[in-house]
N, C-alpha and C positions, 0 to 999 in steps of 0.2 A: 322525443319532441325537439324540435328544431326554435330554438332559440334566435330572434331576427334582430338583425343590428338598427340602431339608431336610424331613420331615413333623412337626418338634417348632416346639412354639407360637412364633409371630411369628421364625423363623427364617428368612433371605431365601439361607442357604447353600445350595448344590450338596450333591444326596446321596453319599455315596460310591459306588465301583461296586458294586452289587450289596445294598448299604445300602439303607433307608430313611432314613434319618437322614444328618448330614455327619459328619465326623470326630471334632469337639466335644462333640456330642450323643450319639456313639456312646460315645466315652470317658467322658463324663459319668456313664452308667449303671455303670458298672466302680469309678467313685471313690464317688456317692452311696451305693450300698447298703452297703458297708461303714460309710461315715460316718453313717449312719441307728443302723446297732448301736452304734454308740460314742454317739450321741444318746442315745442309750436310757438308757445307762451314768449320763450326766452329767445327767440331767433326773431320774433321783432322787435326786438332793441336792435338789435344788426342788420335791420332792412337799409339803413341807410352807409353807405359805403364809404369808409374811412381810404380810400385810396392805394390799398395793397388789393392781392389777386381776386378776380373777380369782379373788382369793382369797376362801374360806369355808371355813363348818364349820357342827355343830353345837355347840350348848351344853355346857360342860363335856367340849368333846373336841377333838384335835388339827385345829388347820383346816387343809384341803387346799387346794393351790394345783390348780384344775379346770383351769389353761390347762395345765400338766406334765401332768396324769393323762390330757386328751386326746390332746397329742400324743404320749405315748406309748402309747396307745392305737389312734394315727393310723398309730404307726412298724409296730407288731404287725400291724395290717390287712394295710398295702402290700404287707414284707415275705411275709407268706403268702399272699397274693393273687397277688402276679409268681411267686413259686416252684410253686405249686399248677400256675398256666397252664405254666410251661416244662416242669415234669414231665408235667403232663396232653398236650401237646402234642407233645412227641419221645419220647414214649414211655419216661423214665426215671422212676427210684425220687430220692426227697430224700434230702437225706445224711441217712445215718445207721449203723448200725452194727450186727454183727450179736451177738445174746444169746445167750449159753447157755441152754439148759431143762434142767432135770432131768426123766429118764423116772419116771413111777410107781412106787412098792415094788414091785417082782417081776418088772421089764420090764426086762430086760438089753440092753445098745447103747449106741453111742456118744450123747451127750448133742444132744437136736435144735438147731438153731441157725435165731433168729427174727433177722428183719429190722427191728428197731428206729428209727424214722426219728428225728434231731435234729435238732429245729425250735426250736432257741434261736435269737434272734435274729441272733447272730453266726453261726453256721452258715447261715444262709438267706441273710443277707447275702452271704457267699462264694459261695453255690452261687449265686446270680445275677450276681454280678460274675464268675462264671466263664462262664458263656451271655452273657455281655453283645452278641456278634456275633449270635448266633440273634436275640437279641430285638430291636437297631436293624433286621436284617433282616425279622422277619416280627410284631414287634407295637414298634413305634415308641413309642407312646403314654405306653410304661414310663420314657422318657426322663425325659418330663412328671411324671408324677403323682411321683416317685421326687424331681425338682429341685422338685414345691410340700411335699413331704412334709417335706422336709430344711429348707427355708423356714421353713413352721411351728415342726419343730420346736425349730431353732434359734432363733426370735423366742424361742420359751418357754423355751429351756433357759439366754442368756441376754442377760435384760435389760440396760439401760443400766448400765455399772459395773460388770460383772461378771466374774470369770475365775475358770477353774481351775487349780488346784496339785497337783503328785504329794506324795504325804504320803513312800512307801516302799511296798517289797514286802510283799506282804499273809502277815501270818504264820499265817493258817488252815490250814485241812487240805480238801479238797474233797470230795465224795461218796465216796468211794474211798478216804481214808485219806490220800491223797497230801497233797504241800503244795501247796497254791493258788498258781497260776502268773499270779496278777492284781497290780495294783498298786493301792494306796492314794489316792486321790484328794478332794479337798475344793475347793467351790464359795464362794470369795468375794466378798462383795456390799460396795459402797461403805457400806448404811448397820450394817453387821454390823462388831463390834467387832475384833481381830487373829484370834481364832479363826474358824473358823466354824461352821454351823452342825449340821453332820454330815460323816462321813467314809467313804466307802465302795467298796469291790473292785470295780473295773470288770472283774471276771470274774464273780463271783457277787453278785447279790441280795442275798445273808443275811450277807455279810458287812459289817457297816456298824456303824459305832460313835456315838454318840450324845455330846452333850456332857459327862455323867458318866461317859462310861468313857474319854475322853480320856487322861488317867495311867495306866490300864491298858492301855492298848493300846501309849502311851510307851515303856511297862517292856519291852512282847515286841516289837519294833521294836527297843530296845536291847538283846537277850538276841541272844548266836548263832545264826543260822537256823539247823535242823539240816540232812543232803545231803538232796536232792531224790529221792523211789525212781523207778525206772522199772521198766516191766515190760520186761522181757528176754526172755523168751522163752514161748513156747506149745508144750507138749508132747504127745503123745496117747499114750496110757498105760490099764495097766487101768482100767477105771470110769469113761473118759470123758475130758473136756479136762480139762486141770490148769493153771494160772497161776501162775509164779514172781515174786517180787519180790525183788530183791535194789538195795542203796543203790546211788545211783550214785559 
């Protein structure tokens, strides 16, 4: 029996059985796509362009650093590229979730329930790191593009001298009313003075704080978080679904 080599680039390993890939390459796809989402995370603190390579702008406006906006531009592709094929291919739905609709004034029933898909980039990350056996077995190539994606992005998210810090838990509230279950984090650079240069929820986007609101954000960091709500329970009841929130 004819033993088949690794199909990921300049690899000289044995595939595993029933693999395309070896062991390394398989597992590889299971660690990168996660760590692509958390790239994502840390490469906007360096959307805004400290003045070395890549960097511009226009006149009279904040200059972007183009090498961050690519790569994560590059992470946003990948991820919904490999997720697209593994659902287009085995026949399943992306993660996501299902909605409530409300029926029409005068149409009585229980409330319809739509299939919402969630393609943040941490969600697509997981749902690939979850197929990661389907895809060293029947598209190998994920291994690749996923290990040059991570490359790139990490050259740009950081340069020479640089590291990340956890600030603290992020004291927002999230879409939902809830508290933001993200943490705080800031990107410093060798030629950046002890602060830096923004601060921002690696769960949400919007949450990010700017050098001026530094003391403000201080103060609610040092203010008692309040309890976290959960939903507890889903009931079905006249007029439809109903949702409880009670503290936990």
């Amino acid at each position: 029996m004819t033993q088949l080599l690794c199909a990921a680039e300049a690899c000289d390993r044995r595939a595993a059985d029933g693999l395309a890939l070896c062991w390394g390459h398989t597992r590889a796809i299971e660690r990168d796509a996660p760590r692509l989402a958390v790239l994502h995370d840390e490469l906007g603190l360096v959307l805004t362009a400290t003045g070395g390579p890549g960097a511009g702008g226009f006149d009279g406006g904040t200059a972007l650093n183009f090498d961050a906006a690519h790569a994560r531009a590059l992470i946003r592709e990948t991820l919904t590229a490999i997720a697209l094929h593994i659902a287009h291919n085995r026949g399943i739905w992306l993660p996501g979730t299902h909605r409530l609709v409300r029926l029409p004034p005068g149409v009585h029933g229980p409330y319809n329930r739509i299939w919402t898909p969630n393609t943040t980039k941490h969600a697509l990350a997981n749902f690939i790191a979850t197929h990661y056996l389907w895809l060293a077995a029947n598209q190998p190539t994920a291994a690749d593009r996923l290990d040059h994606t991570c490359h790139e992005a990490h050259q740009a998210a950081y340069p020479n001298g640089t590291r990340v810090i956890d600030i603290g838990r992020c004291p927002m509230e999230d879409a939902d009313g809830l508290q933001c279950l993200g943490n705080i984090r800031a990107l410093i650079r060798d030629e950046d003075s002890l602060l830096p240069k923004a601060c921002q929820c690696n769960a949400s986007e919007d949450h990010v704080w700017t050098a001026d609101q530094w003391h403000a954000l201080g103060r609610r960091l040092q203010a008692k978080p309040r309890p976290l709500n959960r939903l507890t329970s889903t009931a079905y009841g006249h007029g439809g679904w109903a949702e409880r929130r009670i503290g936990a």
